[in-house]
Every structure is written in structure tokens, then in C-alpha cells.
C-alpha positions as CSV (number, residue, x, y, z in Angstrom):
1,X,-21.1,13.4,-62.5
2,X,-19.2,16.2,-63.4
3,X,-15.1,16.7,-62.4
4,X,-16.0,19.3,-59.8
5,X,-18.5,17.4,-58.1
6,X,-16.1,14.3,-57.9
7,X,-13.3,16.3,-56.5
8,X,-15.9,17.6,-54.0
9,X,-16.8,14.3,-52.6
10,X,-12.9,13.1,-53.2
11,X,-12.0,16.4,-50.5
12,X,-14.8,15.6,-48.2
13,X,-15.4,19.3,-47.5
14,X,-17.2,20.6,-44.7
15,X,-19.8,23.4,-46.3
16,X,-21.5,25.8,-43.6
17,X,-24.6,27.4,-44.8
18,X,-26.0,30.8,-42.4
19,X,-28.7,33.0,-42.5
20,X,-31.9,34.5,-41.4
21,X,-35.5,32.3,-41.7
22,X,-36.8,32.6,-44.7
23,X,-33.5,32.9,-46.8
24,X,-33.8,29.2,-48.4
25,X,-31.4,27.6,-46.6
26,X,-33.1,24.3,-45.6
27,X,-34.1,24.0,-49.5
28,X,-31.0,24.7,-51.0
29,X,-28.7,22.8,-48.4
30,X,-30.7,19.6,-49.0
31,X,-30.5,20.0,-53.1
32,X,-26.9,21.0,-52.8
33,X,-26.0,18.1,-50.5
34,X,-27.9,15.6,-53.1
35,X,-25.4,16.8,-56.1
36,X,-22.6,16.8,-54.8
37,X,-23.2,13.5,-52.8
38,X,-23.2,14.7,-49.6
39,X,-24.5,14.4,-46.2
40,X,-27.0,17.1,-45.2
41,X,-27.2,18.2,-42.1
42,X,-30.3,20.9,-40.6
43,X,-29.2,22.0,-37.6
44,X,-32.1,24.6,-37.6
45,X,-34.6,21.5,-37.5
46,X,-32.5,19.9,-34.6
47,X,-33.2,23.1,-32.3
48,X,-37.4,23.1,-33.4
49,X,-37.4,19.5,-32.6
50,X,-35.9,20.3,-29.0
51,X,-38.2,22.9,-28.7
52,X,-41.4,20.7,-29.6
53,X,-40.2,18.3,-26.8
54,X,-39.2,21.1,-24.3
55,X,-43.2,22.3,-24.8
56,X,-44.3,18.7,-24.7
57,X,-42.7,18.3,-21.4
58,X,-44.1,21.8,-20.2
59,X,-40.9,22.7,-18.9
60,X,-39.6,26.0,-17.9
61,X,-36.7,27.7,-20.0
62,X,-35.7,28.7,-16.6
63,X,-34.8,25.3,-15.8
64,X,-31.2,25.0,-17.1
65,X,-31.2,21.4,-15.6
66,X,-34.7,20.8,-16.9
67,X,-33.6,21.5,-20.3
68,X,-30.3,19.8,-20.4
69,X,-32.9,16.3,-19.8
70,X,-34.9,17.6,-22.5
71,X,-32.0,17.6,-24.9
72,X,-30.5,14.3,-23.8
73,X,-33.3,12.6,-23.8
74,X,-34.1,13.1,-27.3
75,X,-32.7,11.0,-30.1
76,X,-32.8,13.3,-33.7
77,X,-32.5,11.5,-37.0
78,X,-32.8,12.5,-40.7
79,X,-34.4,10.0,-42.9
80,X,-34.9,10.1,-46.5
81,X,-38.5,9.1,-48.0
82,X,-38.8,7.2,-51.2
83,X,-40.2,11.1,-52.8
84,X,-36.9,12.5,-51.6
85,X,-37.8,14.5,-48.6
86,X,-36.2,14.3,-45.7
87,X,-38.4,13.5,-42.4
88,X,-37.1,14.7,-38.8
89,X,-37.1,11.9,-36.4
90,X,-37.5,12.3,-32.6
91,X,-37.3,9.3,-31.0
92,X,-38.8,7.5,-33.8
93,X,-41.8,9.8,-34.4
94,X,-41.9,11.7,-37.2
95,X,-42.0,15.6,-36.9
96,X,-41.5,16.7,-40.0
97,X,-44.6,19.4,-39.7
98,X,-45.1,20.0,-36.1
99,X,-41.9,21.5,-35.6
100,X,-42.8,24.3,-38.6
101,X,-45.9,25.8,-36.7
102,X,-45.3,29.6,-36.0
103,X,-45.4,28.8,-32.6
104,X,-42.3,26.6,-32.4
105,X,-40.7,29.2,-34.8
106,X,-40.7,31.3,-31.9
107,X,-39.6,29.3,-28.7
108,X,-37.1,28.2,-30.8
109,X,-36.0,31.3,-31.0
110,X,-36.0,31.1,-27.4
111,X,-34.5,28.1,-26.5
112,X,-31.8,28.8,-29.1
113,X,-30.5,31.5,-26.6
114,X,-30.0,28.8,-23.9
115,X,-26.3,28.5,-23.2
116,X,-27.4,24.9,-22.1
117,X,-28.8,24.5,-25.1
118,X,-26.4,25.4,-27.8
119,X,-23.6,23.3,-25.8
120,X,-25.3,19.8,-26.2
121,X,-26.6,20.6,-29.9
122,X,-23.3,22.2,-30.8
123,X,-21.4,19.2,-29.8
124,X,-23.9,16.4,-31.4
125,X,-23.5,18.6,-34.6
126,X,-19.5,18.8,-34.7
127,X,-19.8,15.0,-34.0
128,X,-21.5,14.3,-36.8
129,X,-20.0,16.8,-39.2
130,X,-16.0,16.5,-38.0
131,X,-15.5,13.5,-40.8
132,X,-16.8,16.1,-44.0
133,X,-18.5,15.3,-47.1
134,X,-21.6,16.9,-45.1
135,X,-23.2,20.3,-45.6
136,X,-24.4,22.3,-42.3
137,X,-27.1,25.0,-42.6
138,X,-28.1,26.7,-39.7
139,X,-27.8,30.3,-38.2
140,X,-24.1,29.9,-36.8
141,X,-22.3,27.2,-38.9
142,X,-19.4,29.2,-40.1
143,X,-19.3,31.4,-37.3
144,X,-19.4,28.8,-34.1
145,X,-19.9,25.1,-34.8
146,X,-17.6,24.9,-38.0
147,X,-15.3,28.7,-37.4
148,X,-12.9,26.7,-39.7
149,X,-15.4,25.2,-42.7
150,X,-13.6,24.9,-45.5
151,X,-16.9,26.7,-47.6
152,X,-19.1,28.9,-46.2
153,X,-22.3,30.5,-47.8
154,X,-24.4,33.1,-46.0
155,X,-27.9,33.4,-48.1
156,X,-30.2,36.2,-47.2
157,X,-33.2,38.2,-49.1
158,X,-35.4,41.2,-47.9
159,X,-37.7,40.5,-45.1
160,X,-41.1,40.7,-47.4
161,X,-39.8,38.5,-49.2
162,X,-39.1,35.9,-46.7
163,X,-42.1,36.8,-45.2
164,X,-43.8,35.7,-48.4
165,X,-42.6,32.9,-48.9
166,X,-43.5,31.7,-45.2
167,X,-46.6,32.9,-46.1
168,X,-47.3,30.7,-49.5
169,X,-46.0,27.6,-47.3
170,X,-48.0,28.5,-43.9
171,X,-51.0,28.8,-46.6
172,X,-50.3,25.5,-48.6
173,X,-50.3,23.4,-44.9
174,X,-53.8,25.5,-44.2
175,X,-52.7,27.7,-41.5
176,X,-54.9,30.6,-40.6
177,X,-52.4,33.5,-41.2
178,X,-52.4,37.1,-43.0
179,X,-49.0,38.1,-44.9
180,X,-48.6,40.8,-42.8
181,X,-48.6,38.8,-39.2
182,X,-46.0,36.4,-41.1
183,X,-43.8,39.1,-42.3
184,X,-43.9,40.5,-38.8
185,X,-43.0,37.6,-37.7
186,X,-40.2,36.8,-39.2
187,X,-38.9,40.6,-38.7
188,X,-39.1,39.8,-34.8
189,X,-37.3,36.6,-35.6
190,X,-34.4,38.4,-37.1
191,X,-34.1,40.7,-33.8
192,X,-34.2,37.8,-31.7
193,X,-31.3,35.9,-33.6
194,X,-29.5,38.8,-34.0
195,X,-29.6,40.4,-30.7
196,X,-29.1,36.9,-28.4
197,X,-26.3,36.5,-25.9
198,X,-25.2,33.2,-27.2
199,X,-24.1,32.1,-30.7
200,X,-25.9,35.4,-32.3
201,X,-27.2,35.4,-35.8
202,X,-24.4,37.1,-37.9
203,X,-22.0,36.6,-40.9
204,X,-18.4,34.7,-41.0
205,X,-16.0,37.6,-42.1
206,X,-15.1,34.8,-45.0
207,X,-18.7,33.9,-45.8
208,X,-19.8,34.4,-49.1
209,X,-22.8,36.4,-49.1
210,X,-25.9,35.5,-51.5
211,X,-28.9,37.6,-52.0
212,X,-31.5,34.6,-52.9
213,X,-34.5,37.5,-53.4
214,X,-34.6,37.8,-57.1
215,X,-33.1,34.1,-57.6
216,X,-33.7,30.9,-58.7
217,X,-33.1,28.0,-56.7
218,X,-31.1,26.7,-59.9
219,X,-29.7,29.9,-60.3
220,X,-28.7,29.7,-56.6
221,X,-27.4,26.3,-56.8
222,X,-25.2,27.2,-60.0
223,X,-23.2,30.0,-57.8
224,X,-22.6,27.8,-54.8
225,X,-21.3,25.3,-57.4
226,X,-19.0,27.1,-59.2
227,X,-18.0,28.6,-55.9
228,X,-17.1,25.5,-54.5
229,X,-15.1,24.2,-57.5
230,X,-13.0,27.5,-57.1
231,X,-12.6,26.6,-53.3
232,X,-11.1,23.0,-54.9
């Protein structure tokens, strides 16, 4: 282990990672978190498993009550798998792929605009990230949960490309779906993040901004690195 990543888990930083679907996030959060020895947090997988469980129980995202039981009746965990993936827990049952389908891409879109919603995710997430050494990726880590992260990344790329790249994963699981519908898709995503009344996709003034489009995940990696041993 290198001097920078020692300091790193000597600090016990708390490192905020935003940005629109398709950006890389989830990927590089979870390799970034394994080099530098922290905990890594996916905040955007905490609000699909919700909405799996919200469409499971057929209720209505009119129903603020409805879907404050929905929330607190769910019990999320990460665990790591002997291949060194990490599985999403609800309640014991793993989720890992019925909470990617395009159609919980969507409500959770939805359900991510419910004031009710954020509030009990946003607190179970500053709970378990208010110690450090953990790395947050999400949509509105530096800007809401963690407005005082010590590092913050926000990693974008153009919407083909991220529509691309959903594609080629949609494609490798054997969903029926055309590049086009999946770049749309993630375009209409992007409004609904962006134009939602709470906790709105956008940029922390003191984000770091990273266009992952013509990148490397190592070549990614390498920048937040050498970022974070400046921050030190």
C-alpha cells in the first residue's frame, strides 16, 4: 500500500461521488473504495431496492404514509461475494438484478422525488457514513447528504454514451431492448433527476468534475487518486 492510500484510511475521509446514470459511478466507487480500504456505500441501489418493495407491495406513491412503511419496513445490506461483487440485500433476499430492470430505473426515478422518501434514506445514509473511511455515490452526496464531504467527485459522459453502455449491460443480462429506447431512456432519466422538487440532480460548487466518456476505468481511478492525495 502506497503512502497516499495509508494516509487516506489514517484521515477516514468521507468521499461523495454524483452524477447522472450511466456515468460509472457504482463501478468506480466500489473499485475506489477497495484501494483505498474503504467502506462503499451505493445509495443509488438503496432507493431501487425501495422501489422494488414499494411495487411489490402495489402501493401508491400517493400514499406518503404508505411509503414511509415501505421504507421502514425494509432492511438494506451490502455483502461482498467470494468473486468480489457486491450483492444488495433486502431483508435477506438478494436483489442484486431485479432492482436494474428498466422498469425500476424509472419509478425510482419517481419515488426518488418523494419528500418522504429521501428523509428516511437520507438519514440511514448519514448514519452509516458520519464515522468516514466510506465512499458515497449517489445523485446528491455532496450536495445534500454529505454538503460538507471532505472529497467530492462528480463523473459525467455524453448521453449516447451512457446510453451505450446501458445498452451492452441490458444486452449481456438478455433484455429485449434497441440502443435507441435505452439512450432515450436514460435522456428522460436525466430530466427527471434534474428537474425534481427534492434533492435535484446537480453539481456541489466544490465537486470536481470528470468526463468518464473517453476514459478508462484505470485512467479514472488514477485522477481520483491523485486528487485525493492532494485533498491529504
Amino acid at each position: 500500500m502506497n503512502c497516499a492510500r495509508e494516509a487516506v484510511m489514517k484521515n477516514g475521509l468521507v468521499i461523495a461521488i454524483d452524477g447522472p446514470s450511466g456515468a460509472g459511478k457504482s463501478t468506480i466507487a466500489r473499485l475506489l473504495a477497495d484501494r483505498i480500504g474503504y467502506l462503499y456505500l451505493d445509495t443509488g441501489a438503496m432507493f431501487r431496492t425501495v422501489a422494488l418493495m414499494i411495487k411489490r407491495a402495489g402501493v401508491s406513491l400517493d400514499d406518503d404514509d404508505a411509503l414511509a412503511g415501505v421504507c421502514r419496513g425494509v432492511k438494506i445490506s451490502f455483502v461482498r461475494s467470494d468473486d468480489g461483487a457486491y450483492r444488495v440485500m433486502a431483508n435477506n433476499e438478494d436483489v442484486s438484478e431485479a432492482i436494474r430492470t428498466p422498469e425500476i430505473s424509472m419509478l425510482t426515478s419517481r419515488i426518488s422525488a418523494k419528500k418522504v422518501v429521501r428523509e428516511i434514506l437520507l438519514q440511514l445514509q448519514r448514519d452509516i457514513g458520519s464515522t468516514g473511511r466510506v465512499v458515497l455515490e449517489g445523485r446528491d452526496i455532496g450536495t445534500v447528504v454529505f454538503p460538507d464531504g471532505d472529497v467530492k467527485f462528480f463523473l459525467s459522459a455524453h448521453p449516447e454514451e451512457r446510453g451505450r453502455r446501458r445498452f451492452l449491460e441490458l444486452s449481456a443480462k438478455g433484455e429485449k431492448i434497441t440502443l435507441e429506447k435505452t439512450i432515450s431512456e436514460v435522456i428522460l432519466r436525466d430530466a427527471q433527476d434534474e428537474q425534481r422538487e427534492h434533492a435535484p440532480l446537480r453539481r456541489a460548487e466544490d465537486a470536481i468534475v470528470i468526463d468518464t466518456t473517453h476514459l478508462s476505468i484505470e485512467e479514472i481511478l488514477a485522477k481520483m487518486e491523485g486528487i485525493i492525495k492532494e485533498k491529504l
